[in-house]
SEVOKE-799223 format. One record per residue (C-alpha): x, y, z; residue in one letter; residue number from 1. Coordinates in pm, whole numbers, plus 50000, padded with zeros to 5 digits. Example, Ala and Ser with C-alpha at 12.3 -4.5 7.8 and 13.67 -1.06 7.14 Angstrom:
2
+-------+-------+-------+-----+-----+
:    c1 :    c2 :    c3 : res :   n :
+-------+-------+-------+-----+-----+
: 51230 : 49550 : 50780 :   A :   1 :
: 51367 : 49894 : 50714 :   S :   2 :
+-------+-------+-------+-----+-----+
//
This chain:
286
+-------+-------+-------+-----+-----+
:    c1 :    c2 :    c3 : res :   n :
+-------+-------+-------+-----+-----+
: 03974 : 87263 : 46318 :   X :   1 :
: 03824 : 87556 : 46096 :   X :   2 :
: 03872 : 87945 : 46138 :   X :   3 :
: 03543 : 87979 : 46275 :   X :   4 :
: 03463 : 87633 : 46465 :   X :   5 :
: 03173 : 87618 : 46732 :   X :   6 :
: 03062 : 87965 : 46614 :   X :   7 :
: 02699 : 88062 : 46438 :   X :   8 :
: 02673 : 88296 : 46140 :   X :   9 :
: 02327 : 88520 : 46082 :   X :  10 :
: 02373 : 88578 : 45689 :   X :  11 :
: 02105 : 88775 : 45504 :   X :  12 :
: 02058 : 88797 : 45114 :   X :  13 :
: 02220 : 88457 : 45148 :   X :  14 :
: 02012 : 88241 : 44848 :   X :  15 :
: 02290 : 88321 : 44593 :   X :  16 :
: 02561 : 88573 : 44497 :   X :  17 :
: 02789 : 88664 : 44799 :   X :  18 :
: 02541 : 88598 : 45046 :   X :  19 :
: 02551 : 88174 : 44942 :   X :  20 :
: 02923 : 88252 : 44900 :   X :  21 :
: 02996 : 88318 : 45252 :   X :  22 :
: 02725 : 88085 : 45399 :   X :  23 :
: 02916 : 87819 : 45252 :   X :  24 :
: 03240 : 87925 : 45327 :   X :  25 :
: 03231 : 88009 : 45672 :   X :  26 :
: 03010 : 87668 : 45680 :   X :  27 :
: 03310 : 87487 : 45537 :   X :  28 :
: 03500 : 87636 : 45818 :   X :  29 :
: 03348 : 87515 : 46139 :   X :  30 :
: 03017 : 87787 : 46164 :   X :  31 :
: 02634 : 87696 : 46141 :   X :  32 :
: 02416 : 87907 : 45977 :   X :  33 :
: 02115 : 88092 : 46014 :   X :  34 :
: 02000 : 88225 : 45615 :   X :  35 :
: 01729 : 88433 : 45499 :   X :  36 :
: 01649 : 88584 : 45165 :   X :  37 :
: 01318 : 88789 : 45040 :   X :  38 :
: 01320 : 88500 : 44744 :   X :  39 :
: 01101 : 88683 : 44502 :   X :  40 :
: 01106 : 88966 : 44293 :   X :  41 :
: 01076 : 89330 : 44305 :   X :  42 :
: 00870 : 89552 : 44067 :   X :  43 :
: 01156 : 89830 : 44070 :   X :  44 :
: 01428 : 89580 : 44023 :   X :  45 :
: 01513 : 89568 : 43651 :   X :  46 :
: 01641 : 89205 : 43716 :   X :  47 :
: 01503 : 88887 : 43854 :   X :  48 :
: 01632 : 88859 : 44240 :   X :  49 :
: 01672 : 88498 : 44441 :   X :  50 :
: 01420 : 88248 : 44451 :   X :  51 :
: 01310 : 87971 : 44688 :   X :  52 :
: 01483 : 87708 : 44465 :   X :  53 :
: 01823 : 87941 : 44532 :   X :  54 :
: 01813 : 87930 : 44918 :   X :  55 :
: 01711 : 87559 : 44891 :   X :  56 :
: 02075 : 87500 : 44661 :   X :  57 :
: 02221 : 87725 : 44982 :   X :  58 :
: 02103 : 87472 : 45184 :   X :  59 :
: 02221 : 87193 : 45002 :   X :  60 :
: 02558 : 87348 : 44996 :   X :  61 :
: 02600 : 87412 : 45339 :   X :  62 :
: 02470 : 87078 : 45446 :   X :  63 :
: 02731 : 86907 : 45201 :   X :  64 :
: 02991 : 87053 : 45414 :   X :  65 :
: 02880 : 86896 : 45713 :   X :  66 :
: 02731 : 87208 : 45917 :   X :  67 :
: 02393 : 87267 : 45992 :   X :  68 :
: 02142 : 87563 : 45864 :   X :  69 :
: 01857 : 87697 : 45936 :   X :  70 :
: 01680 : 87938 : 45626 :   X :  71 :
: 01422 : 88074 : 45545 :   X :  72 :
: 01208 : 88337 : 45376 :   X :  73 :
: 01237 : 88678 : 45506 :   X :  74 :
: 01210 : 89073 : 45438 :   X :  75 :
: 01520 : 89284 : 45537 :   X :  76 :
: 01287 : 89560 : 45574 :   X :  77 :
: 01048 : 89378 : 45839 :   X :  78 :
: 01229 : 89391 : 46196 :   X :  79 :
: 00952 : 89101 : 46327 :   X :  80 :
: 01056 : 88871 : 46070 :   X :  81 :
: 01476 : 88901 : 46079 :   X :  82 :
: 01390 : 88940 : 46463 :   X :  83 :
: 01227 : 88569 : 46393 :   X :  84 :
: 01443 : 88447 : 46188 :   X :  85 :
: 01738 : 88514 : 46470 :   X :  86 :
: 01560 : 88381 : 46752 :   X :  87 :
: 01454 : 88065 : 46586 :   X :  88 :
: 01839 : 88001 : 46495 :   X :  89 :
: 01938 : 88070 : 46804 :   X :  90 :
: 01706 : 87872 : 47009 :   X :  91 :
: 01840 : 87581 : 46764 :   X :  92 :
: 02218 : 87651 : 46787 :   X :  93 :
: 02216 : 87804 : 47122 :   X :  94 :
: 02447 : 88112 : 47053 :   X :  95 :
: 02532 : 88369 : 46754 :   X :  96 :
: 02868 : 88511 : 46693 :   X :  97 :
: 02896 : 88639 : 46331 :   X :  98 :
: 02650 : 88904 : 46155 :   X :  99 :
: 02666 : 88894 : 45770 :   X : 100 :
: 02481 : 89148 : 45637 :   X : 101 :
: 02484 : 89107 : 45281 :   X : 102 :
: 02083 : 89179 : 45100 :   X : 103 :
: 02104 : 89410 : 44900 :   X : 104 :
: 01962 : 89526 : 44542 :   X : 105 :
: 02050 : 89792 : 44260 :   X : 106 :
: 01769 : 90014 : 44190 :   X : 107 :
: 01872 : 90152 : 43810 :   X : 108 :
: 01647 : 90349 : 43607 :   X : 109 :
: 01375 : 90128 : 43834 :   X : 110 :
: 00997 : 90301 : 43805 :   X : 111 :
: 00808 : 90446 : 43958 :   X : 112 :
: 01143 : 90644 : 44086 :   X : 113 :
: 00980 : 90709 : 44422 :   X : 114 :
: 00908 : 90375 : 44492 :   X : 115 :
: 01270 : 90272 : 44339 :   X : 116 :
: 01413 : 90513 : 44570 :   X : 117 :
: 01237 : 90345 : 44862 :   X : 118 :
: 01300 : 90025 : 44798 :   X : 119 :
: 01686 : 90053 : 44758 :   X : 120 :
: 01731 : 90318 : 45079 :   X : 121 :
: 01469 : 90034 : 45299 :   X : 122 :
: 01692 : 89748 : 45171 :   X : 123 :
: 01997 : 89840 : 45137 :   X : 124 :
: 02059 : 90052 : 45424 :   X : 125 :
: 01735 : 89989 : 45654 :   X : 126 :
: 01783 : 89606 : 45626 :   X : 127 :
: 02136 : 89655 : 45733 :   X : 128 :
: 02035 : 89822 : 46026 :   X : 129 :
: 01768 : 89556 : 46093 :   X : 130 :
: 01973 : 89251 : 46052 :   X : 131 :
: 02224 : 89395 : 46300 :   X : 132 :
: 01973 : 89518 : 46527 :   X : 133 :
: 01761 : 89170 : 46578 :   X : 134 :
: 02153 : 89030 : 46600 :   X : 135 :
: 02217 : 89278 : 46866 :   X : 136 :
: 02082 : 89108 : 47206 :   X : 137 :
: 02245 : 88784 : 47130 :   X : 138 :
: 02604 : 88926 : 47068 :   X : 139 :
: 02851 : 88882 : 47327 :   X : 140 :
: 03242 : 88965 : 47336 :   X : 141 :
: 03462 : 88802 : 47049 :   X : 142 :
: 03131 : 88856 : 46804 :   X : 143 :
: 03150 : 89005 : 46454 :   X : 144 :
: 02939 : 89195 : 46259 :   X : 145 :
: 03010 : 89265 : 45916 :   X : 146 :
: 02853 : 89435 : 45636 :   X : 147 :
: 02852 : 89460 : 45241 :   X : 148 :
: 02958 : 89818 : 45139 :   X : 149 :
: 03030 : 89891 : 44760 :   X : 150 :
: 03295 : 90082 : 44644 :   X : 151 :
: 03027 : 90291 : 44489 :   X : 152 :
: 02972 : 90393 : 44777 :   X : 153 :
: 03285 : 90582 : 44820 :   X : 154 :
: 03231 : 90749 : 44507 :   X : 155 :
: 03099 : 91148 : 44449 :   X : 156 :
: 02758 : 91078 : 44300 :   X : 157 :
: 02660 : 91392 : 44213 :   X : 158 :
: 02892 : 91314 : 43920 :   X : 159 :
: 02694 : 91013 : 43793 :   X : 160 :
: 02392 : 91132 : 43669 :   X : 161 :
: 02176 : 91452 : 43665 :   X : 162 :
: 01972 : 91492 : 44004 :   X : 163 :
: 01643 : 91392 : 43960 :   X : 164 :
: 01643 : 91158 : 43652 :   X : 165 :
: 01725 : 90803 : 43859 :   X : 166 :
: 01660 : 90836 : 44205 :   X : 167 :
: 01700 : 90442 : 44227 :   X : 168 :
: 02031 : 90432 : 44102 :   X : 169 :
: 02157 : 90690 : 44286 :   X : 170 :
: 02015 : 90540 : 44597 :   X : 171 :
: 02265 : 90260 : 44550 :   X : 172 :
: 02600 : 90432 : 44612 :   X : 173 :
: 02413 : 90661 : 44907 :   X : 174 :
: 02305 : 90371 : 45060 :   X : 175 :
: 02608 : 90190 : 45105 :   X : 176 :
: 02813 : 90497 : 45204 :   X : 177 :
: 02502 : 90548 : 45451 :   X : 178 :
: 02573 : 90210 : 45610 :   X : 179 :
: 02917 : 90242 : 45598 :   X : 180 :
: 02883 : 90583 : 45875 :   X : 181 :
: 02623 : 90380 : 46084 :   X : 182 :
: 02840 : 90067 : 46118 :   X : 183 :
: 03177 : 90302 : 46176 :   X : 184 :
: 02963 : 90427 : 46435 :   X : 185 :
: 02801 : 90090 : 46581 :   X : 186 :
: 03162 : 90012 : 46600 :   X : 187 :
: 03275 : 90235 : 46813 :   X : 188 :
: 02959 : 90250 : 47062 :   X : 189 :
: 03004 : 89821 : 47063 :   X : 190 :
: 03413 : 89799 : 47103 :   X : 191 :
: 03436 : 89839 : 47494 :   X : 192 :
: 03125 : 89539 : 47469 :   X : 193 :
: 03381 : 89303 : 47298 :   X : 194 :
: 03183 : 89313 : 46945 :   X : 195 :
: 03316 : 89415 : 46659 :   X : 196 :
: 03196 : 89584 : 46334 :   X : 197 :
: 03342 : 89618 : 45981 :   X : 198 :
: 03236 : 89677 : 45651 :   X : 199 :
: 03346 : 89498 : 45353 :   X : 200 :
: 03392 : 89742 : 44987 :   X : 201 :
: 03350 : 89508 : 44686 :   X : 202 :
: 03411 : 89637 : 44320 :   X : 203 :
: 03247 : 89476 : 44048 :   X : 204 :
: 03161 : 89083 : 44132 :   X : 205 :
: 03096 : 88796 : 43909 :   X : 206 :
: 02715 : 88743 : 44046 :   X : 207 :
: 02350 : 88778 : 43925 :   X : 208 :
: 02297 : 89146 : 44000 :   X : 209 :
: 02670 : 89241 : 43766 :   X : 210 :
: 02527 : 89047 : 43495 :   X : 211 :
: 02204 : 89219 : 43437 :   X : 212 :
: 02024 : 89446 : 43196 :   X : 213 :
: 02036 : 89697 : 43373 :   X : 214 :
: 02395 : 89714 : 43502 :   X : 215 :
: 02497 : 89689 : 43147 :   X : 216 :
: 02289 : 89951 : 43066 :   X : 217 :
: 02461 : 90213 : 43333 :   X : 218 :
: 02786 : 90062 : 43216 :   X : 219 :
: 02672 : 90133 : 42823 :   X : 220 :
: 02484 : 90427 : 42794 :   X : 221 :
: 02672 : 90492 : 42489 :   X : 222 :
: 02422 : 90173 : 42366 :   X : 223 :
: 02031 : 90130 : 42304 :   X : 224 :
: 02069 : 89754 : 42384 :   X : 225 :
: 02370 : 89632 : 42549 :   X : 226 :
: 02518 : 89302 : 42542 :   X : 227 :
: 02685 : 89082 : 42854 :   X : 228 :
: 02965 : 89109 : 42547 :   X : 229 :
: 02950 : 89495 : 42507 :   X : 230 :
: 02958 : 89584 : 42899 :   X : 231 :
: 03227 : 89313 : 42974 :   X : 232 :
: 03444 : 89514 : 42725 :   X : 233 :
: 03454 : 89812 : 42991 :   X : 234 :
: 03385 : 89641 : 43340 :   X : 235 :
: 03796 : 89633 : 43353 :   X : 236 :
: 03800 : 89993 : 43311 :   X : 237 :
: 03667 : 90018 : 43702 :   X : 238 :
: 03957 : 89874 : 43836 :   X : 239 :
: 04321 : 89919 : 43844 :   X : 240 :
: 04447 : 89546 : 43838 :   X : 241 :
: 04364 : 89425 : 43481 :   X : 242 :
: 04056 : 89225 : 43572 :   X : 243 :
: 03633 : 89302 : 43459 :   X : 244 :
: 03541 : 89207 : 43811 :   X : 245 :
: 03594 : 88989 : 44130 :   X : 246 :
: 03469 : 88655 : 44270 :   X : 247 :
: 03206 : 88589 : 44502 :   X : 248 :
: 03494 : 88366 : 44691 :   X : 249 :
: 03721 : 88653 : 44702 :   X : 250 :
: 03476 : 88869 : 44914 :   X : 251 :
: 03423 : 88578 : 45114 :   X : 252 :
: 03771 : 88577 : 45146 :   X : 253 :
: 03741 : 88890 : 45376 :   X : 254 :
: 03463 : 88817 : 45545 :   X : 255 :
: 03598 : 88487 : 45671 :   X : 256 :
: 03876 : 88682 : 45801 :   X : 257 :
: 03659 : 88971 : 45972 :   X : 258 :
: 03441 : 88670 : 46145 :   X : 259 :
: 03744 : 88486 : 46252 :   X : 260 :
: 03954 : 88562 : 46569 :   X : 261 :
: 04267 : 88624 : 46317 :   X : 262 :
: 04055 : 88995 : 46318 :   X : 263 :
: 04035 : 88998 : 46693 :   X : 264 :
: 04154 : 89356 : 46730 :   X : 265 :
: 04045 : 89484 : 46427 :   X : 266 :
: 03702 : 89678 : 46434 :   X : 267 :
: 03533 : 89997 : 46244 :   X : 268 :
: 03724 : 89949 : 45954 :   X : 269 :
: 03634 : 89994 : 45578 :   X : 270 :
: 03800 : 89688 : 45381 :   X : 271 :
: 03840 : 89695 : 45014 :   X : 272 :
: 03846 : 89414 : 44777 :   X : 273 :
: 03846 : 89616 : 44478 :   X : 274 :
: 04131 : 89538 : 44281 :   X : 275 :
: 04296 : 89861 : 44309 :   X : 276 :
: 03924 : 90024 : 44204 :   X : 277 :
: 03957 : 90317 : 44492 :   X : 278 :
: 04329 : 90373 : 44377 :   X : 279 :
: 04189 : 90490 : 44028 :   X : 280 :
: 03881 : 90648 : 44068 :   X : 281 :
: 03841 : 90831 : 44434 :   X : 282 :
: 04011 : 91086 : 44623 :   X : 283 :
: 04178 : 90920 : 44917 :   X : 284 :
: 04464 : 91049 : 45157 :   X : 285 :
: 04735 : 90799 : 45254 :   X : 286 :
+-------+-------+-------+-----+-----+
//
């Protein structure tokens, strides 16, 4: 019997990356799952995002393991459609017991910066609050919610760039440490309900959005055109343990766990799987 046998996972952002990560990995542990993804691009996004092909290899994954799914297309930042998207999986599965939300984008030097601004803050942080929200009238005791944080997110901003000159990129770290207070709080409103809330803290991981022009670019200023090569020289330098970045399955790693009744009692928490990256870089009290 898997970790998370007989239970249903709502997973958004889950075409590729860490979302098709932990689709198939709580799949390959007992769960069905419910998927969405926007599956096209954005004009502020400096990097092409998920397509329909991506959620369709989701679905092929999943299936392999011997679970069911239901995906489809869907907007973090419409309500009606995640609100959809939940219903129909539920009406197929008949319950829902885990809440990944995982869609999210990077908004670097994206233009026009109001727009790029928008778009990160809407996805980032509103779709969070959407996903769980839709989620919300079908949880019952013993369910788990769980969100994607960033350890940039923990990080002082105001030392990253000067205010003004990339609103999208700034938007990034704000929005995840955004999320990270409204989740702390869900958590605490939710506990005496039996539902649980918890945000996962990735460093750098091996996926599409790491290995992008743009990413290299904030990790290379120093260059006019930098290389996967050239920013893979310094992604180590973000974290403490001698590695440029983390796997997709590691983070799934976690979020197994926090979906799990192993994580029963735990709830409003802020886990790290950073490879040591908070230990270098941010103030913390032990």
């Amino acid at each position: 019997m898997g970790r998370v046998t007989g239970k249903v996972a709502f997973i958004t952002g889950a075409a590729r990356g860490q979302g098709r990560s932990h689709a198939v990995r709580l799949a390959e542990e007992g769960a069905d799952i419910i998927a969405v993804d926007l599956c096209r691009d954005l004009g502020t996004v400096g990097y092409a995002l998920a397509t329909p092909e991506d959620l369709a290899e989701t679905v092929r994954l999943v299936e392999k393991t011997g679970r069911r799914i239901l995906a489809g297309e869907a907007d973090v930042r419409r309500p009606d459609q995640l609100t959809a998207a939940v219903e129909a999986g539920v009406a197929e599965f008949g319950r829902l017991d885990i809440v990944v939300a995982q869609a999210g984008i990077a908004g670097m030097k994206g233009e026009p910066k109001k727009q790029a601004w928008s778009d990160v803050m809407a996805i980032n942080l509103g779709g969070t609050i959407n996903a769980i929200q839709a989620a919300l009238p079908h949880l019952a005791a013993g369910a788990s919610v769980i969100a994607t944080g960033s350890t940039a997110g923990l990080m002082d901003t105001k030392s990253l760039d000067t205010p003004g000159t990339d609103p999208g990129g700034i938007a990034y770290p704000l929005s995840k440490r955004m999320l990270s207070q409204y989740v702390h709080e869900f958590a605490a409103q939710f506990a005496a309900s039996g539902i649980r809330a918890n945000v996962v803290h990735p460093t750098n991981t091996n996926t599409p959005m790491l290995h992008s022009e743009p990413m290299y670019r904030a990790f290379r200023p120093d260059l006019e055109n930098p290389t996967r090569a050239d920013a893979e020289a310094v992604f180590p330098v973000q974290q403490i343990m001698p590695v440029p970045y983390v796997e997709p399955a590691d983070i799934s790693a976690m979020v197994l766990f926090l979906a799990s009744d192993e994580s029963r009692y735990v709830t409003g928490m802020q886990m790290r799987v950073d490879a040591g990256s908070y230990l270098k870089w941010y103030d913390y009290k032990i």
